[in-house]
TORLUM-794058 format. One record per atom (N, C-alpha, C, O, CB): residue in one letter; y, x, z. Coordinates in steps of 0.05 Angstrom, whole numbers, plus 5000, padded with zeros to 4 digits. Atoms other than C-alpha are relative to their C-alpha. Glycine has a CB too. Example, Ala and Ser with C-alpha at 12.3 -4.5 7.8 and 13.67 -1.06 7.14 Angstrom:
// residues 2
A497650185000;A491052465156;A502450185000;A502450395013;A500149805025;S497649844999;S497952735143;S502249855014;S504449955018;S500950094971;
// end
This chain:
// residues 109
X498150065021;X067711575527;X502650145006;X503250115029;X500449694997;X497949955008;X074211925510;X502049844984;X501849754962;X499450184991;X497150045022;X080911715487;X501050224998;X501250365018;X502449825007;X497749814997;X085112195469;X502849944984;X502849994960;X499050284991;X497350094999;X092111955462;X502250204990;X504650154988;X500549935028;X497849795019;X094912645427;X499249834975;X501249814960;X499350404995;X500750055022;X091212285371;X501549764994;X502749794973;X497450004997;X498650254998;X094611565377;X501850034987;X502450274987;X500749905023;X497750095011;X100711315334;X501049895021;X500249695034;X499849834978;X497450114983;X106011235376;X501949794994;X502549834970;X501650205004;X499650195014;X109610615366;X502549915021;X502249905045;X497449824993;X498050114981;X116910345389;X500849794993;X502049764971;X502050145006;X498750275003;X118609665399;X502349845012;X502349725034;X498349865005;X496650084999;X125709445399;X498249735019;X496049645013;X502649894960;X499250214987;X126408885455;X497749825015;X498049605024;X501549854981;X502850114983;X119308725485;X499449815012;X499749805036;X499350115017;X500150244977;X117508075505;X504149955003;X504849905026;X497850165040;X497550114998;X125507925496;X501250115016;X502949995028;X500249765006;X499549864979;X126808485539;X502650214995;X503050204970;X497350135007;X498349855005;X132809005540;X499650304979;X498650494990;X500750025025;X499749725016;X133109605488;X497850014987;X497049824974;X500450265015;X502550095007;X126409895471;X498150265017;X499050425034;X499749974964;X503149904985;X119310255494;X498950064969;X498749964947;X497849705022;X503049855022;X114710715457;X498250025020;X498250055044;X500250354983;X503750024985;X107310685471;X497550184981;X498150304960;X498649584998;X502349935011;X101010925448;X497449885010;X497149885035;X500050265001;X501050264989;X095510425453;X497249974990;X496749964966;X501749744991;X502550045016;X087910345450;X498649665018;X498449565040;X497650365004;X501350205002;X084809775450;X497349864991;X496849854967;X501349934993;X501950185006;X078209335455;X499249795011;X500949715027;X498550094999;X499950244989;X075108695476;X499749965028;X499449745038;X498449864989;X499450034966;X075408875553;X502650045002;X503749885017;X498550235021;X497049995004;X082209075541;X502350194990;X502750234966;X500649985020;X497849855019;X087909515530;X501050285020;X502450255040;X503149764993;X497749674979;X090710285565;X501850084977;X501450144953;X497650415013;X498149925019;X096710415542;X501950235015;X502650195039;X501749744989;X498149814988;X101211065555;X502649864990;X503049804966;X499750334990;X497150115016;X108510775549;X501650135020;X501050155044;X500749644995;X497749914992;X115011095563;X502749674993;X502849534973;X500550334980;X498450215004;X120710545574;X502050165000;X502050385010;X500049785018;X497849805006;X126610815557;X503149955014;X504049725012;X500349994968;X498149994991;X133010965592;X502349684998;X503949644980;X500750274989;X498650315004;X136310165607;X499049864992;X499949634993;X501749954987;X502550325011;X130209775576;X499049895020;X498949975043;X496950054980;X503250154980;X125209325606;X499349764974;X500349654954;X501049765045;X501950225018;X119908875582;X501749735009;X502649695032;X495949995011;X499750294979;X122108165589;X497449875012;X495249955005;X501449734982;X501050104990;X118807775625;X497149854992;X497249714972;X501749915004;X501950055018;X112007585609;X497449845023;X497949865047;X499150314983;X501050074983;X105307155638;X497450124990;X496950064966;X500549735008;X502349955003;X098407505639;X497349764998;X495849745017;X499950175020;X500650305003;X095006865621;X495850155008;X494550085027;X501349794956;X503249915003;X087007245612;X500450315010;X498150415013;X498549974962;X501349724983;X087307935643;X502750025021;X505049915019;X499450364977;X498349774986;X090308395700;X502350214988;X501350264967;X498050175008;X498449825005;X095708865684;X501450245020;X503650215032;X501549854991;X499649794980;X096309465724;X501050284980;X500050404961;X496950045018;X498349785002;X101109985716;X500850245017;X502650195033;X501749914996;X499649714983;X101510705749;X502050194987;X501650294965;X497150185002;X498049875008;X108211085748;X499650245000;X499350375021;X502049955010;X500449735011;X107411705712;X502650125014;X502150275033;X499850034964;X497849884988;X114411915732;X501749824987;X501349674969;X500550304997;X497850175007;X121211625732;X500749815018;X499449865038;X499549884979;X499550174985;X124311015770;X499949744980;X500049744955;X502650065015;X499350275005;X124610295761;X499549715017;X500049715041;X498849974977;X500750324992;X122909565780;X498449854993;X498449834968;X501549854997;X501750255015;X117809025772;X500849725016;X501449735040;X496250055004;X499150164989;X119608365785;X497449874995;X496849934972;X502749904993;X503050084995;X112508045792;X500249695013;X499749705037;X498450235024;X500450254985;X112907175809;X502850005007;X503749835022;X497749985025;X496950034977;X120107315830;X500650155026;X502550125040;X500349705014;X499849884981;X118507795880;X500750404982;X499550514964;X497049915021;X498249755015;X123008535862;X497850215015;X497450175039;X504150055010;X501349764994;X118409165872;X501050234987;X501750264964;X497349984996;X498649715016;X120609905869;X497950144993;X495850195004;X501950225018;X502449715013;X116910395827;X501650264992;X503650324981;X497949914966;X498549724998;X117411055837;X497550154991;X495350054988;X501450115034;X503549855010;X112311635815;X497649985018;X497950025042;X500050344996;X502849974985;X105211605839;X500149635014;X498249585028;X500150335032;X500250314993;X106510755857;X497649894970;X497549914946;X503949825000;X501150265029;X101610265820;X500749705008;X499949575027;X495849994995;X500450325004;X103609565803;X498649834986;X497549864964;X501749904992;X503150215009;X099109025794;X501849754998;X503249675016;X496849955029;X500250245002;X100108405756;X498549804998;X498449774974;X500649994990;X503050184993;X094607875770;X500449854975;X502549814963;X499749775032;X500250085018;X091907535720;X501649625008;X500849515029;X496950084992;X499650204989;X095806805723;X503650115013;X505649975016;X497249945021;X497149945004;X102107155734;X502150074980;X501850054955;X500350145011;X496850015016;X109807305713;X500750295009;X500850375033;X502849725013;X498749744985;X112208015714;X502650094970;X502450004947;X496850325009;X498049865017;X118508415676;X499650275019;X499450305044;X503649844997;X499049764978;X118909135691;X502050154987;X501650214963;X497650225012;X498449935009;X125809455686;X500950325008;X500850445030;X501449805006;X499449654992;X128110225679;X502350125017;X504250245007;X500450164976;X497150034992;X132610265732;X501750375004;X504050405011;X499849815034;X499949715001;X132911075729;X501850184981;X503150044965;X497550074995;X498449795014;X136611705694;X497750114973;X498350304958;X500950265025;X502649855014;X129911845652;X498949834990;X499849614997;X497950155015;X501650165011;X124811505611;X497649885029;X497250055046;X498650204973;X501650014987;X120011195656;X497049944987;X496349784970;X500949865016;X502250065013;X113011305646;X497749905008;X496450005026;X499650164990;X502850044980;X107210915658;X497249924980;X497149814958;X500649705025;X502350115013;X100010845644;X498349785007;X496849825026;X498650164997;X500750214999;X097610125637;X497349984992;X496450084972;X501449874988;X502550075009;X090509835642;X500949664992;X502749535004;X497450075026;X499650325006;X090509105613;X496849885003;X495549814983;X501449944963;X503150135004;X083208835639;X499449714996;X499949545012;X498550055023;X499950295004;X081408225606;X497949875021;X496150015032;X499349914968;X502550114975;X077407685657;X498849774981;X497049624989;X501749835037;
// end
């Protein structure tokens, strides 16, 4: 199977999860779950959010930022992956000069 993600509608959502500024994505989705390419944009972040039924793993395409994951602060830098467990709390914030970009798996359990 292929995605191809030139094909995707790109889509930006002011304030994410109650979060600062906004994020464009491009997003496929089915009932195992979700990969999404998203760029967060220069001073955003997602707020804060709890993965209640899947994983959430994120690999920094490039750029800087932060995940705050349970209350514990992690740096992301390019080539890092963060993992949110399913049953957790994470925000991740753009702490960088650039868009940061990452590509997210969302596996449902």
């Amino acid at each position: 199977m292929i995605i191809d993600f030139n094909s995707l509608r790109e889509i930006t959502v002011p304030a994410m999860n109650n979060g600062k500024s906004k994020i464009s994505s491009k997003m496929f989705m089915d009932n195992s779950g979700k990969i999404i390419s998203c760029r967060i944009h220069v001073g955003a972040s997602t707020g804060t959010h709890r993965h209640e039924t899947s994983d959430d793993i994120s690999f920094v395409i490039s750029g800087n930022g932060k995940a705050i994951c349970d209350g514990e602060e992690e740096e992301l830098t390019e080539g890092v992956c963060h993992i949110c467990r399913k049953g957790s709390s994470h925000s991740i914030i753009n702490t960088g000069n650039e868009e940061l970009v990452l590509l997210t798996v969302v596996s449902e359990k």
